[in-house]
C-alpha positions in Angstrom: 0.0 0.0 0.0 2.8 2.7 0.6 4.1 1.8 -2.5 1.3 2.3 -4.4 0.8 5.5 -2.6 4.2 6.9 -3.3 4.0 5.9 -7.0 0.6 7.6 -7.3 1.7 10.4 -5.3 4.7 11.2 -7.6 2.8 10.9 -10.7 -0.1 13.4 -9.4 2.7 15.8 -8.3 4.3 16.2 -11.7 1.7 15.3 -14.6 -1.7 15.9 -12.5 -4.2 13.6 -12.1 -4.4 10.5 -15.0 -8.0 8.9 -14.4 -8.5 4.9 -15.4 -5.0 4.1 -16.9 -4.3 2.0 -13.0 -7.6 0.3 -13.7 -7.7 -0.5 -17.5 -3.9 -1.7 -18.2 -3.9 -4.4 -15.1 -7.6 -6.0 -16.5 -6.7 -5.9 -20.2 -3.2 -8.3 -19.2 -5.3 -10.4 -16.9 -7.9 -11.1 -19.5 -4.9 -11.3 -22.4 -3.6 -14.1 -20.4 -1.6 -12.8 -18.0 -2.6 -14.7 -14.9 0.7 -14.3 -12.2 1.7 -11.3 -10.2 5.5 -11.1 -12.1 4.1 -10.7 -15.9 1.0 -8.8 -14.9 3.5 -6.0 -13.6 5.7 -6.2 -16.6 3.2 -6.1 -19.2 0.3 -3.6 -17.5 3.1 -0.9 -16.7 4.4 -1.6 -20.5 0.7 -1.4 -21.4 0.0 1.7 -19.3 2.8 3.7 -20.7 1.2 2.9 -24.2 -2.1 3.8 -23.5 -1.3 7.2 -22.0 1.4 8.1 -24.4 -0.9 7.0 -27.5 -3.5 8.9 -25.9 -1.7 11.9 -25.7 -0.1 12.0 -29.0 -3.6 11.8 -30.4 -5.0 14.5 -28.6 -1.8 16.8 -29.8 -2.3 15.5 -33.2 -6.1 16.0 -34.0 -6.7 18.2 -30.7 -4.7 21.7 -32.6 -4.9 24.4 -30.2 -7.6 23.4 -28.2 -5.1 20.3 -27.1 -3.0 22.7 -25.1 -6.2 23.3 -22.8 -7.7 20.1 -22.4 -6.1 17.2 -20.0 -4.5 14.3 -21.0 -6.1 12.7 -17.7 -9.3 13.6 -19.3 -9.2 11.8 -22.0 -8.7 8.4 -20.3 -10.9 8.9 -17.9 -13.6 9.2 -20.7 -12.1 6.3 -22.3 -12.1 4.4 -19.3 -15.9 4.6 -17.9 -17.1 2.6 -21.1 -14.5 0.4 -20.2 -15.2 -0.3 -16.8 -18.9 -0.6 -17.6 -17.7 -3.4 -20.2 -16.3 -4.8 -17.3 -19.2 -5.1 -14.7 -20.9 -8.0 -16.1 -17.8 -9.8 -16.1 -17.0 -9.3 -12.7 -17.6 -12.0 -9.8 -19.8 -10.8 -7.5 -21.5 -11.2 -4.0 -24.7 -12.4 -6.3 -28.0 -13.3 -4.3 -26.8 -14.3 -1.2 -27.6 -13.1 2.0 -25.2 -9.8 2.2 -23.1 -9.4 5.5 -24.2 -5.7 6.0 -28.0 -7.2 6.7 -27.5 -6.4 10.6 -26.6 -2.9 10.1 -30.5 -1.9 10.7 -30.7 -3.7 13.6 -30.3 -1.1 16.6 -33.8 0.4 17.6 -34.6 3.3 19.8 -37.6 2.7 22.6 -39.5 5.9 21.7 -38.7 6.7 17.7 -41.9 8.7 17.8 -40.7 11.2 20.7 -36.9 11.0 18.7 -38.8 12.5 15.6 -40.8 14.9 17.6 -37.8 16.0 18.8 -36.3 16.2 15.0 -39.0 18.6 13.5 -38.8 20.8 16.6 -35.0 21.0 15.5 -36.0 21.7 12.1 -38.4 23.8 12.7 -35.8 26.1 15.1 -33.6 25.9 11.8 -36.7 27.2 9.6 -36.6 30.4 12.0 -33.0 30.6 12.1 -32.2 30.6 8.4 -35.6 32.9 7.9 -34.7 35.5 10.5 -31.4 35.6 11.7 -28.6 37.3 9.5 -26.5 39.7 9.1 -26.1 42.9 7.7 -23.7 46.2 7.4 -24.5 46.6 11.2 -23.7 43.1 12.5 -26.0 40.4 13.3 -29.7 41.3 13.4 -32.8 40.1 14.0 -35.5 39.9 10.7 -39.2 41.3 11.7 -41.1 38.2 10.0 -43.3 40.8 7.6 -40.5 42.5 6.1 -41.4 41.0 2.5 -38.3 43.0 1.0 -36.4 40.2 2.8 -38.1 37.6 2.9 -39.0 37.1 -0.6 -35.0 36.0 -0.4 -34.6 34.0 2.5 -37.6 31.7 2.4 -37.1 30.0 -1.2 -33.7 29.5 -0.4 -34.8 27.9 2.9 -37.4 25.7 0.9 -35.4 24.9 -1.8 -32.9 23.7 0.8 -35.5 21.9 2.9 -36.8 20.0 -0.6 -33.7 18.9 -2.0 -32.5 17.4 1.8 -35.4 15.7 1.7 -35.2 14.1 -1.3 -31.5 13.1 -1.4 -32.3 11.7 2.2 -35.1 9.8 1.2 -32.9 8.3 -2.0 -29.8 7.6 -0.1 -31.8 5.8 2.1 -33.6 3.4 -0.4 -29.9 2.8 -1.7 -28.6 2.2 1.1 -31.8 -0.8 2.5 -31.5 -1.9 -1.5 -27.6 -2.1 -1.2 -27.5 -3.3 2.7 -24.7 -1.2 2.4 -24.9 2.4 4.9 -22.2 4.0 2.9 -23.9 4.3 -0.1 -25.2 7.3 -1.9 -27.0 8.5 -4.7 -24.1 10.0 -6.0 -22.5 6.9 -6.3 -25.3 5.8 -8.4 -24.5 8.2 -11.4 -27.8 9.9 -11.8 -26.7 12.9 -10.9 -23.6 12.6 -12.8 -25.4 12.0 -15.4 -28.0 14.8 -15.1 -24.9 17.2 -14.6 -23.3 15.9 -18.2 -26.6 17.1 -20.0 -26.9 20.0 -18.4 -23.4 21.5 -18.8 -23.7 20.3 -22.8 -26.9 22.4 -22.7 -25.3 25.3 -21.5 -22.3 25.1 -23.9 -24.2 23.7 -26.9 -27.6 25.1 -26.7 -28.3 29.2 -27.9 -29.5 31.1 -24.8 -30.6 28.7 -23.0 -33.3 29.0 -20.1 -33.7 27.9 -16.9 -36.6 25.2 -18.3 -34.7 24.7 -20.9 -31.9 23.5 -18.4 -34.4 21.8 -16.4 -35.6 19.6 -18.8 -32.1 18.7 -20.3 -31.1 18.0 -17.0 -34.0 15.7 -16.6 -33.2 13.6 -19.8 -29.9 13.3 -18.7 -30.6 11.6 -15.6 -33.0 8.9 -16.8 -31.0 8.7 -20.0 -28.5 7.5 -17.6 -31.4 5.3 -15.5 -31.4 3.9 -19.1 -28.0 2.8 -18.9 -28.0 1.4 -15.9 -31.1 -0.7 -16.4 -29.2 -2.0 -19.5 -26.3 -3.1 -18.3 -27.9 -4.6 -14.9 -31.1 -5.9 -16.2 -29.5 -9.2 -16.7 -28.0 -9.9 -13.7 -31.2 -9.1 -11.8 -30.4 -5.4 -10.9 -27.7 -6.7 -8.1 -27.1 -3.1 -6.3 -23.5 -4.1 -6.4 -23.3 -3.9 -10.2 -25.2 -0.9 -10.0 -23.3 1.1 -7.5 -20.4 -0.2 -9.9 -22.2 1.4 -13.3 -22.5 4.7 -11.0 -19.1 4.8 -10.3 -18.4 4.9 -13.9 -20.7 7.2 -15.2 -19.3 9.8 -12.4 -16.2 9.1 -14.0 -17.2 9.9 -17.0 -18.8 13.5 -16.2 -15.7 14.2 -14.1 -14.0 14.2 -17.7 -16.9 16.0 -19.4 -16.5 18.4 -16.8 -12.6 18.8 -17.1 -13.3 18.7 -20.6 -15.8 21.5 -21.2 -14.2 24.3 -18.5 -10.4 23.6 -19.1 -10.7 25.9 -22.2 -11.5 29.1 -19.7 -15.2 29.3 -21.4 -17.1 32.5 -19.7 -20.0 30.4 -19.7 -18.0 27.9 -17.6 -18.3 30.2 -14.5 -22.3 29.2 -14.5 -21.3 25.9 -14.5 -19.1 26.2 -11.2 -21.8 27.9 -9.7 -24.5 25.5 -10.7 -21.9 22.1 -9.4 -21.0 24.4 -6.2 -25.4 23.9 -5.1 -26.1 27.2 -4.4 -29.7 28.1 -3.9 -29.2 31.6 -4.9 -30.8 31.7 -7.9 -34.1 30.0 -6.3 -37.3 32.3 -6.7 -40.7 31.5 -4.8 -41.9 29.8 -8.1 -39.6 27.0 -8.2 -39.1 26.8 -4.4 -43.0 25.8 -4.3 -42.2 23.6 -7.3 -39.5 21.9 -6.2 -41.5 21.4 -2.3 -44.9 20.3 -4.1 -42.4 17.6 -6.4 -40.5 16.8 -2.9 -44.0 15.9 -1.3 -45.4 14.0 -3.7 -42.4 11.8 -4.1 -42.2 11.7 -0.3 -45.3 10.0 0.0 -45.0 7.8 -3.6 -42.3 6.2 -1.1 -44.8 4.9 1.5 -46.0 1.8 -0.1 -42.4 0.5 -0.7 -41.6 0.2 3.0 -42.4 -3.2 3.3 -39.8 -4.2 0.1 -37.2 -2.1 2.4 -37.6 -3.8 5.4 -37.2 -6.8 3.5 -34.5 -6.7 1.3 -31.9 -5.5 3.5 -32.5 -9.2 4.8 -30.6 -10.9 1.7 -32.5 -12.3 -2.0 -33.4 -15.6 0.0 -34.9 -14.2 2.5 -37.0 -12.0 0.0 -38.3 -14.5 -2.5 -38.9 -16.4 0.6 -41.6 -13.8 1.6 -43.1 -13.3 -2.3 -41.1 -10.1 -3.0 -40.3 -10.2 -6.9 -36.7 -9.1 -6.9 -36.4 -7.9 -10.0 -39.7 -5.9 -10.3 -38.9 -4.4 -6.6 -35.1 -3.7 -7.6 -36.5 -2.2 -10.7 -39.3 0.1 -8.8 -36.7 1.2 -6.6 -34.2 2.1 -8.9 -36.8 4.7 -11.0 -37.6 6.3 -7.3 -34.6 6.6 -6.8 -33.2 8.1 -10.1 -36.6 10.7 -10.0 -35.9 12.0 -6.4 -32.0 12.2 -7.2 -32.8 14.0 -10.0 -34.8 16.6 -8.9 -32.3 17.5 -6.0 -29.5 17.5 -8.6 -31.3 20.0 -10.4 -31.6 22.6 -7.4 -28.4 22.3 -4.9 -25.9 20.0 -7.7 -24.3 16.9 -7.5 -21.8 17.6 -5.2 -24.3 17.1 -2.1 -23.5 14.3 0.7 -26.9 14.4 2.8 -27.8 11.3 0.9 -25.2 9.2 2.6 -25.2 11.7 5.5 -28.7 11.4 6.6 -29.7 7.9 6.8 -26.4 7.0 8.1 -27.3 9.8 11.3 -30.8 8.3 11.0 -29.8 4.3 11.7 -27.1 5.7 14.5 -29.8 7.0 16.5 -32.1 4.2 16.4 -34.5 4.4 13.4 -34.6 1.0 12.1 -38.2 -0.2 10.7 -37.9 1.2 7.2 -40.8 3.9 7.4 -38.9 5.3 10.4 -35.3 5.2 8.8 -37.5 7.1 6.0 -38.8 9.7 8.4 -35.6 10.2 10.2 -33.4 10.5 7.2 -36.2 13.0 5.7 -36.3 15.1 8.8 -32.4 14.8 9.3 -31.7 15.6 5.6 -33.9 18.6 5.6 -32.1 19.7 8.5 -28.9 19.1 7.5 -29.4 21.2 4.3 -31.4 24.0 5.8 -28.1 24.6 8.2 -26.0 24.5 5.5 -27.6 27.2 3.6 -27.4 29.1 6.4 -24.0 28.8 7.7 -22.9 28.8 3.8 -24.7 32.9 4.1 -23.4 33.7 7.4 -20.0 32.1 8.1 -18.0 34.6 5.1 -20.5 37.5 5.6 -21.1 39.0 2.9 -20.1 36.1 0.6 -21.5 32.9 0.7 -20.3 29.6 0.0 -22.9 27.2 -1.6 -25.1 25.2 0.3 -24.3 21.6 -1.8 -20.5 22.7 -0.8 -21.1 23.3 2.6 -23.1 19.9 2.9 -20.3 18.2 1.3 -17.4 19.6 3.4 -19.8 17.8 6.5 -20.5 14.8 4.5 -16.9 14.1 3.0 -15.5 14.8 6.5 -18.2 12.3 8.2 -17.6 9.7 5.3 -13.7 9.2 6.3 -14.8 9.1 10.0 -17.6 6.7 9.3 -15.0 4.4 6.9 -12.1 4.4 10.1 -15.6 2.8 11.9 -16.3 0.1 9.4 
């Protein structure tokens, strides 16, 4: 391991980061027939150097000038999502069996209902905080509740932010009693990814684009890429391994879009940062009601799936055992999933970690039936995001820092603490 750490490290340091090369040279000599440790080393770091310095020449060849601005490390990376997603099917999995992670659900708090009473009254306090409490060219202050000229500003921020915690908690936590796995995310499925790729295309491809016009690009994006992964998983019975797997590439491959499309110092690229960054700034009342009706109704679409999520987590035996239909409830799942990730993509970005955030905090403190884990997650991710949005206005007075980024400084920091756990 500190090998392969120092001979990363060194590499980063001097040519920047080179995405898929490590992954694609070792699996093309093992399936070429390179089966021991000695020639898989010789002929993957032979292989690797000609991948990388064909790649290159390429790009300086039929790139011209636009070649000096986009990466090298780029170019793999896009090369290497459709390989890795060539690759899932092939891969030996965990399969049907009962997954080890199918006790992680098991802790139970005596009174969840007084735990959740005690959750909205925590939101609610955050409502009032982020509504009221700011600052200004005199210092902190406290907002008169009908001063409109205000308050037309704070509340859809504050209700944008509720919406899209609530939905990325909700979606995490279906992936994660899908998956029996509480690290995963809905980022790591690749809808979001996916709905950021159309949407930065739109901007840079599409002639004064509007904001529905963005909306709906976004939108095609992401179940464009629900289309994907229902294609490459269908066969193998939507296992949420191969899916979190698919996810992972298709995040690779908008990491590279993105590299792609801002490395060339576009204006229009500053729109872009702001849009991956999940700020609620540009949320007006109209789409902050939009957004909360969409939230709602999706909210309460999840009800009648809470006995599949109480189930699965169990293991595929244990679920065809009880009449669930794996793939139809894998497949239900899956759309829900992809529509509420979607949404909240399209409002705070996909840079947001409430979705593995939340229903991680949720299980902790005791929620364990699945229509609890539900409502704690809901009322921890709305929480969560509301806070954020606030501290992201307050903490750099008068800038701000996005709410999606402030999530994900919390969430990336809690995800390294909650991997030294595992």
């Amino acid at each position: 391991m500190g090998l392969a750490v120092f001979i990363t490290g060194s590499i980063v340091s001097v040519v920047g980061i080179i995405g898929f090369i490590g992954l694609a040279a070792p699996n093309i000599v093992r399936m070429a027939g390179a089966r021991r440790l000695g020639p898989r080393l010789i002929w993957s770091t032979l292989l690797g150097a000609v991948l990388l310095a064909t790649t290159d020449l390429l790009l300086q060849q039929f790139g011209g000038m636009v070649a000096a601005f986009i990466p090298t490390g780029a170019i793999t990376g896009a090369l290497g999502a459709p390989l890795l997603m060539w690759l899932i099917p092939r891969l030996k999995l965990q399969g049907d069996q009962p997954p080890k992670g199918a006790g992680v659900f098991a802790h139970r708090h005596p009174t969840p209902s007084r735990l959740a009473a005690g959750l909205i009254l925590a939101l609610l306090g955050a409502t009032l905080l982020g509504l009221l409490v700011g600052q200004g060219v005199d210092g902190w202050y406290l907002l008169s509740p009908d001063n409109w000229n205000v308050m037309q500003w704070r509340m859809p921020r504050v209700m944008a932010a509720a919406a899209s915690g609530l939905m990325l908690a909700i979606a995490g936590t279906i992936l994660q009693r899908l998956s029996a796995n509480p690290m995963a995310s809905p980022e790591v499925l690749g809808i979001s990814g996916g709905c950021a790729i159309a949407l930065i295309l739109g901007i840079f491809l599409l002639p004064a684009p509007t904001n529905a016009m963005l909306i709906g690009v976004g939108t095609l994006g992401a179940f464009a890429t629900l289309v994907v992964l229902v294609g490459i998983n269908r066969k193998s019975g939507y296992l949420p391994e191969r899916l979190l797997l698919t996810g992972v590439a298709v995040s690779a491959l908008f990491d590279a879009v993105r590299s792609v499309m801002l490395a060339g110092g576009d204006p229009r690229g500053q729109q872009v940062i702001a849009w991956l960054a999940g700020s609620t700034y540009y949320v007006d009342i109209t789409n902050a009601v939009v957004v909360g009706g969409i939230a709602a109704v999706l909210a309460l679409i999840t009800l009648p799936f809470t006995r599949w999520l109480d189930i699965l987590p169990l293991g595929a035996p244990t679920a065809k055992a009880l009449g669930v239909t794996l793939n139809r409830a894998r497949l239900a799942l899956l759309l829900l999933v992809a529509l509420l990730t979607a949404c909240a993509t399209l409002v705070v970005g996909p840079l947001s970690f409430i979705g593995l955030l939340a229903p991680h905090m949720a299980r902790l403190v005791g929620f364990s039936r699945a229509g609890q884990h539900l409502l704690g997650a809901a009322l921890i991710g709305m929480l969560l995001m509301v806070l954020a949005d606030w501290v992201g206005r307050q903490i750099i007075f008068p800038y701000e820092i996005p709410a999606g980024l402030v999530a994900s400084l919390i969430g990336g920091a809690y995800f390294m603490w909650g991997l030294r756990r595992l």
